[in-house]
mmCIF file of the C-alpha atoms, coordinates in Angstrom:
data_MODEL
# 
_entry.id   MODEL 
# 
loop_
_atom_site.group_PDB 
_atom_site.id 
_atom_site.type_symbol 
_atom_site.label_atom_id 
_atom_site.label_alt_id 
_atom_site.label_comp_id 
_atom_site.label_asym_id 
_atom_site.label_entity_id 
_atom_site.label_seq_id 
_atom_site.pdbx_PDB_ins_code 
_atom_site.Cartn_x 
_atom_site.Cartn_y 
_atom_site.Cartn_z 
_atom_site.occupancy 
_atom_site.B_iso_or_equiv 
_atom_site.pdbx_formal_charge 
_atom_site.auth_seq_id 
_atom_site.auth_comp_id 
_atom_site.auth_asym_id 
_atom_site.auth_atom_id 
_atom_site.pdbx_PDB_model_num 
ATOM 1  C CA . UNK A 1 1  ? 95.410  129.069 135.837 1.00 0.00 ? 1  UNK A CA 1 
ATOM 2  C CA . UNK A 1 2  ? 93.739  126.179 137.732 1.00 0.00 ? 2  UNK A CA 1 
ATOM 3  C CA . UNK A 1 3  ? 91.503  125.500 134.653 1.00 0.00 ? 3  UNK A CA 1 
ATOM 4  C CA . UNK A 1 4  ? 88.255  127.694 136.238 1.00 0.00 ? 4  UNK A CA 1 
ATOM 5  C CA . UNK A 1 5  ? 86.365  129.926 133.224 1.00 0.00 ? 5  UNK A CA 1 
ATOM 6  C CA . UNK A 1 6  ? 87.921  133.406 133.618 1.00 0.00 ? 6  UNK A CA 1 
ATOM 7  C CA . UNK A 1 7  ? 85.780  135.813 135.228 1.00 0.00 ? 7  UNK A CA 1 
ATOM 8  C CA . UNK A 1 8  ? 84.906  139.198 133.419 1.00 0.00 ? 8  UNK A CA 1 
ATOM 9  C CA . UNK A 1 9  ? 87.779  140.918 134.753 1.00 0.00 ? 9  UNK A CA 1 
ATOM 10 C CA . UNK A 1 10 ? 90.410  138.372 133.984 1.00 0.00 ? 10 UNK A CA 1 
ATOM 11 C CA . UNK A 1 11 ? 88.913  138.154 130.682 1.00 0.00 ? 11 UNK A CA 1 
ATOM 12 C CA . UNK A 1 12 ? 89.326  142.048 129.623 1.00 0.00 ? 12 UNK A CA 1 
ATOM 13 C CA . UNK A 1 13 ? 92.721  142.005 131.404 1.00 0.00 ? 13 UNK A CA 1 
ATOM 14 C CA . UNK A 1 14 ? 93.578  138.774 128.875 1.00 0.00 ? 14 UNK A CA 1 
ATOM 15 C CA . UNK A 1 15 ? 92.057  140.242 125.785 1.00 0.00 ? 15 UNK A CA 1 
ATOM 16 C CA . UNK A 1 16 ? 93.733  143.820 126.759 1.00 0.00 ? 16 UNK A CA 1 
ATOM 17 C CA . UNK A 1 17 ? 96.965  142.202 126.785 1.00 0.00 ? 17 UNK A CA 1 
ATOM 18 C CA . UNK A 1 18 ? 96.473  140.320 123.950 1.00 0.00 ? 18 UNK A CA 1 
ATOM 19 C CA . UNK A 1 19 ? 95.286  143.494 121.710 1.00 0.00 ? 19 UNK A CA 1 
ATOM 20 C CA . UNK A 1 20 ? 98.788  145.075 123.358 1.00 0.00 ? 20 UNK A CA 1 
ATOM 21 C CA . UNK A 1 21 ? 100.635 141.862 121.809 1.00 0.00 ? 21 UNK A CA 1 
ATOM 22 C CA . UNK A 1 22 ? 99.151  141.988 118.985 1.00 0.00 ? 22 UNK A CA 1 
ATOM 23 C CA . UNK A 1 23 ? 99.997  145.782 118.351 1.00 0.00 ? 23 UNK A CA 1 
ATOM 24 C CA . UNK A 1 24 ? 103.634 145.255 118.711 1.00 0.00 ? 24 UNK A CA 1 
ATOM 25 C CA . UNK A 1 25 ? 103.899 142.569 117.039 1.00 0.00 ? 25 UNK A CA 1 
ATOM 26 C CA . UNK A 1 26 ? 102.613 144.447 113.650 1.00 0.00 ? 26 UNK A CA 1 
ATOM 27 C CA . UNK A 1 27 ? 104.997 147.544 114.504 1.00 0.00 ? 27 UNK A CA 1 
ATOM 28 C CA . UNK A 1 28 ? 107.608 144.499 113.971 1.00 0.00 ? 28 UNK A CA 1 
ATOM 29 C CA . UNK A 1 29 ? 106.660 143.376 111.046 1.00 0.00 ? 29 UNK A CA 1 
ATOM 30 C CA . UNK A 1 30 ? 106.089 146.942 109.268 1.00 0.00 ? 30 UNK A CA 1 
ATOM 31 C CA . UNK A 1 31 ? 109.577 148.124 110.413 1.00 0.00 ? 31 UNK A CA 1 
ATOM 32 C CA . UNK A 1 32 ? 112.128 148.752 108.163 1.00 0.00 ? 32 UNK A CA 1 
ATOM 33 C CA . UNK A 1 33 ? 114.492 146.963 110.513 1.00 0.00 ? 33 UNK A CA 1 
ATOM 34 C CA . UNK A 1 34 ? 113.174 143.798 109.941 1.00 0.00 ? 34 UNK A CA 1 
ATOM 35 C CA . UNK A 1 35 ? 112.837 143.822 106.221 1.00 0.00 ? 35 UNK A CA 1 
ATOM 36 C CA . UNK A 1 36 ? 114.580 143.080 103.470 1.00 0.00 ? 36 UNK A CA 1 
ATOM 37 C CA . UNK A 1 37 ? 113.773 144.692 100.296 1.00 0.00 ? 37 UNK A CA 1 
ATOM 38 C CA . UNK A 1 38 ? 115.294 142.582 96.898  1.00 0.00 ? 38 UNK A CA 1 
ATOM 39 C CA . UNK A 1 39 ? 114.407 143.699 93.547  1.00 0.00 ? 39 UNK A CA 1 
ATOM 40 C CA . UNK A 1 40 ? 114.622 141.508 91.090  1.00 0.00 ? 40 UNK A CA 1 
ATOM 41 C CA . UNK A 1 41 ? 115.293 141.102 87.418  1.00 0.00 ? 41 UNK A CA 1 
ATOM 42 C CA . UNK A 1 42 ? 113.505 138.552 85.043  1.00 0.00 ? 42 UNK A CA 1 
ATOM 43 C CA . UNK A 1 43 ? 114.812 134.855 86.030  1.00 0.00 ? 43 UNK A CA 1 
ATOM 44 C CA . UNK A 1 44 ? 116.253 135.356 89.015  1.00 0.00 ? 44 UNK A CA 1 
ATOM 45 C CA . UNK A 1 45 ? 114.842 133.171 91.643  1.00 0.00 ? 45 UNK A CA 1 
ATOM 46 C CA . UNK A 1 46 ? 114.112 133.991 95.395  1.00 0.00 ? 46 UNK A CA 1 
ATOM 47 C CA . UNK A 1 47 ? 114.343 130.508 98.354  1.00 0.00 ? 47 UNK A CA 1 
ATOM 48 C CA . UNK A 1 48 ? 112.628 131.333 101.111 1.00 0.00 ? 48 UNK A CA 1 
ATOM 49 C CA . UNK A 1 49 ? 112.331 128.662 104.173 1.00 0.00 ? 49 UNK A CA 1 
ATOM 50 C CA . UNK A 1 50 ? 108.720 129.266 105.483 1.00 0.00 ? 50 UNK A CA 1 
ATOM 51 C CA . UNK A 1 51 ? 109.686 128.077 109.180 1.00 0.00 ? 51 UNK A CA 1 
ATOM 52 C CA . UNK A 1 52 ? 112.211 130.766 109.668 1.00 0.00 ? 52 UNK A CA 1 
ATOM 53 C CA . UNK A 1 53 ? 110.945 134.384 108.268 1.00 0.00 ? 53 UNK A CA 1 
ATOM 54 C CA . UNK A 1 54 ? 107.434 135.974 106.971 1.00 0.00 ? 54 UNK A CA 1 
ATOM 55 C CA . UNK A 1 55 ? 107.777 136.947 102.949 1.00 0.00 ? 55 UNK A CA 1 
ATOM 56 C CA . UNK A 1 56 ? 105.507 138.331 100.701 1.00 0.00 ? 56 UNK A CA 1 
ATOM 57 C CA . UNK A 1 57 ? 105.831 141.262 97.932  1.00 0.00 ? 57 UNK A CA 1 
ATOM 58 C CA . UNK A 1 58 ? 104.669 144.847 97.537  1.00 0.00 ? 58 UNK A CA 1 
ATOM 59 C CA . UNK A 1 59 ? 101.709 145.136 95.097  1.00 0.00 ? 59 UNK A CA 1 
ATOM 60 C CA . UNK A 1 60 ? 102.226 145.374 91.035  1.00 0.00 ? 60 UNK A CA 1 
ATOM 61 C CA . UNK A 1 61 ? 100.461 145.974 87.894  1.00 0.00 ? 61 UNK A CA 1 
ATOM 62 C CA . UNK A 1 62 ? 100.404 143.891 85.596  1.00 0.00 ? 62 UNK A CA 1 
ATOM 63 C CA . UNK A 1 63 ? 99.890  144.571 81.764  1.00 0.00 ? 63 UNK A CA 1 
ATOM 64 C CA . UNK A 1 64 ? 100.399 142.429 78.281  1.00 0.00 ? 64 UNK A CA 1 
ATOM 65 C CA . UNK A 1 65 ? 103.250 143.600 77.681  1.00 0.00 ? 65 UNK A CA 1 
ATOM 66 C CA . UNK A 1 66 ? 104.796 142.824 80.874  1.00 0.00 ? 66 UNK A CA 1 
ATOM 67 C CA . UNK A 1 67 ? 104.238 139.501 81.451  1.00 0.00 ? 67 UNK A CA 1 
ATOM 68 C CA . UNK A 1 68 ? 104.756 137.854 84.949  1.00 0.00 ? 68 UNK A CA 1 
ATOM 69 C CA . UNK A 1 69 ? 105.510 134.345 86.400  1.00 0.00 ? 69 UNK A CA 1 
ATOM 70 C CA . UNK A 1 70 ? 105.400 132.967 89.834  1.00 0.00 ? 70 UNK A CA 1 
ATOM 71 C CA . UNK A 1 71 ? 105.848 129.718 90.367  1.00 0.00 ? 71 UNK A CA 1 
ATOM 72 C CA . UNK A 1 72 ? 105.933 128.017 94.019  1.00 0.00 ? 72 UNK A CA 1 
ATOM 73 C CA . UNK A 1 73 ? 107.499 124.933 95.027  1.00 0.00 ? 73 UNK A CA 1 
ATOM 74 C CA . UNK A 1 74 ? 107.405 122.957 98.355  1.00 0.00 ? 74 UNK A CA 1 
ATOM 75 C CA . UNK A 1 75 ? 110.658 121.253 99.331  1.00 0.00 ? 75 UNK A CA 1 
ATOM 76 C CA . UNK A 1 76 ? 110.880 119.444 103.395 1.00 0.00 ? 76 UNK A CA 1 
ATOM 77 C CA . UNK A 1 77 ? 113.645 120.621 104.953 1.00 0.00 ? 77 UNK A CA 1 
ATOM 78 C CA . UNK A 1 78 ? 114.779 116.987 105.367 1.00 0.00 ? 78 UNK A CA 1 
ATOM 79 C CA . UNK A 1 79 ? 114.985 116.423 101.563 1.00 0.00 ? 79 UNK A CA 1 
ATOM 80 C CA . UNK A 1 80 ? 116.512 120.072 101.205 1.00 0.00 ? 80 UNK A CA 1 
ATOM 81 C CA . UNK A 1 81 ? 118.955 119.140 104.276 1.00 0.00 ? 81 UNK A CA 1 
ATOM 82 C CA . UNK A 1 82 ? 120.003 115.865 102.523 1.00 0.00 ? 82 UNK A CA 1 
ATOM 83 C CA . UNK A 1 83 ? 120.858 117.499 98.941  1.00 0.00 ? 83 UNK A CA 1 
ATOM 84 C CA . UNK A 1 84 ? 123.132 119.839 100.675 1.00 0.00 ? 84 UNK A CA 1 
ATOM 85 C CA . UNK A 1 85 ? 124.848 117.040 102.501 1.00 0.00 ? 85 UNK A CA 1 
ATOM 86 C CA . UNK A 1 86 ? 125.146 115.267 99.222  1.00 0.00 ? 86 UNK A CA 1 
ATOM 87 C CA . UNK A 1 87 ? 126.249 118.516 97.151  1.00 0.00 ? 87 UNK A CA 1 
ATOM 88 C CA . UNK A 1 88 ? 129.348 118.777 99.808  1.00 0.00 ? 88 UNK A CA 1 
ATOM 89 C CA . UNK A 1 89 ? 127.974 121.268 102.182 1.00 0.00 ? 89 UNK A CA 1 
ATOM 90 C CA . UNK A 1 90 ? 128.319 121.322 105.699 1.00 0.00 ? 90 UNK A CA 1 
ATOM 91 C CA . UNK A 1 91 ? 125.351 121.654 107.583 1.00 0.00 ? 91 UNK A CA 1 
ATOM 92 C CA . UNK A 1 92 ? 125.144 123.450 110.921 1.00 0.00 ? 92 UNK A CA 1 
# 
């Protein structure tokens, strides 16, 4: 705290606590309380703001015959703020 190198005690104690932290937060993001689950159909299309959740997808196999696109696009939230403006929505 007054910018001194931690000694070996306050160092396990920070790295214990930190381990702790670090353990909850994963039970977070594995529970099913905290997830949503969308299954989707060929075209549909998923927006997902980066700054406010986590995403990714469960594991797949892929084959010829089933053929599979993602595609990723990067949009400011200043630019995406100002379309809905102009489209006629109200923003918060």
């Amino acid at each position: 705290a007054n910018g001194s190198p931690m000694d070996d005690a306050e160092s396990d104690e920070f790295y214990a606590k930190l381990h702790y932290a670090h353990q909850k937060w994963d039970t977070l993001l594995g529970s099913d309380e905290f997830r949503l689950v969308l299954q989707l159909k060929p075209g549909d299309t998923v927006v997902v703001t980066n700054q406010r959740c986590f995403h990714g997808r469960y594991g797949f196999e892929a084959s010829r015959d089933k053929g599979r696109i993602v595609m990723g696009c990067y949009v400011s939230q200043d630019d995406l703020d100002s379309r809905f403006r102009r489209a006629g929505f109200a923003l918060w």
